[in-house]
C-alpha positions, 0 to 999 in steps of 0.5 A, a space after each residue: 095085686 096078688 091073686 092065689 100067691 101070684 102076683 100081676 099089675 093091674 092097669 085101672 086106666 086102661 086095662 078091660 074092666 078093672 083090669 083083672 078078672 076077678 071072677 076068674 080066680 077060683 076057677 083058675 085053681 081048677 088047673 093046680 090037680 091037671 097041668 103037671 107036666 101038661 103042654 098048656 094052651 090058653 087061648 084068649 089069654 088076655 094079660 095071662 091070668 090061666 097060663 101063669 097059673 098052669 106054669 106055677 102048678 108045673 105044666 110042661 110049657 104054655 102058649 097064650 094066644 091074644 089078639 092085644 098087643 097091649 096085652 100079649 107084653 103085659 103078660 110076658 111081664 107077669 111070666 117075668 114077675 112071677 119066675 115062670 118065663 122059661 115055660 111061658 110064650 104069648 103070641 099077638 094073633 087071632 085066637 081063630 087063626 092060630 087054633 086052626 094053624 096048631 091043627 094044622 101043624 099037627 100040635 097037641 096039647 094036655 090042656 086048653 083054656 078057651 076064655 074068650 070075651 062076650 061074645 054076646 052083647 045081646 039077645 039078638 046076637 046070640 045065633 052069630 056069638 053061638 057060631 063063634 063059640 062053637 068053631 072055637 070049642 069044636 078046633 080046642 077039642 080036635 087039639 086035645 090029647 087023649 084024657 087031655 082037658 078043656 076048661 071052656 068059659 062064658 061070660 055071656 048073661 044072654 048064653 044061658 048054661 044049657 045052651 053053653 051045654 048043647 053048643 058044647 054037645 055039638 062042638 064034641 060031635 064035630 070034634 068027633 071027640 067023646 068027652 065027659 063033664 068032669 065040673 061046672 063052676 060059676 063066678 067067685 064068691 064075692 061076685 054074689 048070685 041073686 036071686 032076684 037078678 037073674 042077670 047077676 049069674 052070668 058066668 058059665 066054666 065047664 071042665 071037659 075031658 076027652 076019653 
């Protein structure tokens, strides 16, 4: 398929999903006015639909992290396919471990994509997923250049938008970081809101930067 002039294969059988998120790809766009020249972190990368985006719009280089093996080479391809692999590498490892090992190594970065699965499959849930978003959201700020930023996401109906506001609130104060809300987006179009569906309005996309 092609997706904003990029092409990626889809794997229908197999992949999560449809095997691409196309919710995704109006927001992937946020990247083309940020990453120039930026080093680029997208974590939970899945098959690379953030990073090979950040290496068409001229980042610096891009590390994608992901803990599927399966996905990690299907990514790799997509570098290939689309003449970016000289700025692009993916890591199979646990987007967790890797974001407190960069911390550790002292790395730094221009941007950072956090996408990360549903993390909430249901209400009774949402104290233990909100802990995870939290520890992620929290380690992405520490590693964040100064006016670096992160483009932060949640695919959980049952994490309600302010509630991924005040977690992300809370992730600043620990980060120790003072950030501004630069946009907050949802899902492309032709994944439609209703009304009637509250449901149906599910994805939440915040741009921070860190001043």
């Amino acid at each position: 398929m092609e997706e904003n002039g990029l092409r990626f294969q889809v794997n229908l059988r197999e992949g999560q999903k449809t095997g691409a998120f196309l919710d995704q790809k109006q927001n992937h766009l946020l990247l083309w006015e940020i990453c120039s020249e930026k080093r680029v972190l997208d974590c939970f990368c899945y098959t690379g639909g953030w990073a090979i985006h950040a290496a068409s719009f001229g980042a610096k280089s891009v590390l994608g992290v992901d803990i599927s093996a399966r996905a990690v080479g299907q990514a790799s391809s997509h570098a290939k396919l689309n003449k970016v692999a000289d700025r692009v590498r993916f890591e199979e490892c646990d987007a967790f471990e890797r974001l407190r090992s960069l911390q550790q190594e002292g790395q730094r970065f221009g941007v950072i994509v956090m996408d990360p699965p549903a993390f909430v499959k249901s209400r009774k849930n949402i104290a233990e997923a909100t802990k995870g978003y939290l520890t992620v959201n929290r380690r992405a700020l520490e590693l964040l250049e100064p006016g670096g930023y992160l483009i932060t996401c949640s695919c959980s109906y049952h994490m309600g938008r302010e509630a991924f506001r005040d977690m992300l609130i809370q992730a600043a104060r620990l980060a120790k970081r003072e950030v501004r809300l630069v946009e907050t987006c949802s899902q492309a179009a032709d994944h439609p809101v209703l009304l009637s569906f509250p449901e149906s309005e599910y994805l939440k996309c915040f741009v921070l930067q860190a001043v």
